[in-house]
Phi, psi and omega in degrees: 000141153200170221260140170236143183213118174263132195221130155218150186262134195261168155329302166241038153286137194289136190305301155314316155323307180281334188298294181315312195283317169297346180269333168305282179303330154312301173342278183278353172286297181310004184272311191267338155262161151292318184233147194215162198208107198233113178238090182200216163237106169298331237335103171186112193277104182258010147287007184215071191264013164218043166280130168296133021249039182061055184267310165337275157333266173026278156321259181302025051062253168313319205233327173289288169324285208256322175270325172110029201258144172237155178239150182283334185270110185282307172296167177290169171223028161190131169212137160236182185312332218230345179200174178221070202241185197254087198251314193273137193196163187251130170227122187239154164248027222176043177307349168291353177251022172223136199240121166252137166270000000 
């Protein structure tokens, strides 16, 4: 068994709000499964995670530290003329159960 939990972050959600709910949703998938699979737009830029206002780090924080999450996707996933950053991401504690081509 494992648990898929699709997550988007809205933008201007207040940064506690989003730390707490999302430690929420880490919390009980993992409780209730051995292996989890958390996918979406994070928009927290984890290639750059302590460019303010540090939502990256945060996250990763939250999901490295403390759940053990790795996340799967490396390259950026939204590039414009002017940046290149990583919002959207697979994050697992089981990378043998997500296969990318």
């Amino acid at each position: 068994w494992f648990a898929l939990t699709g997550i988007y972050k809205p933008p201007n959600i207040p940064k506690n709000q989003w730390k707490f709910e999302l430690s929420l949703i880490f919390h009980a998938s993992t409780t209730i499964s051995y292996d989890v699979i958390f996918l979406g737009d994070f928009n927290c830029d984890t290639m750059e995670p302590n460019k303010p206002p540090v939502d990256g780090r945060n996250l990763s924080e939250l999901s490295v530290d403390i759940y053990n999450l790795k996340n799967l996707i490396t390259s950026p996933t939204r590039i414009t003329k002017a940046s290149k950053t990583l919002l959207d991401l697979i994050l697992t504690n089981k990378k043998r159960i997500c296969h990318l081509a």
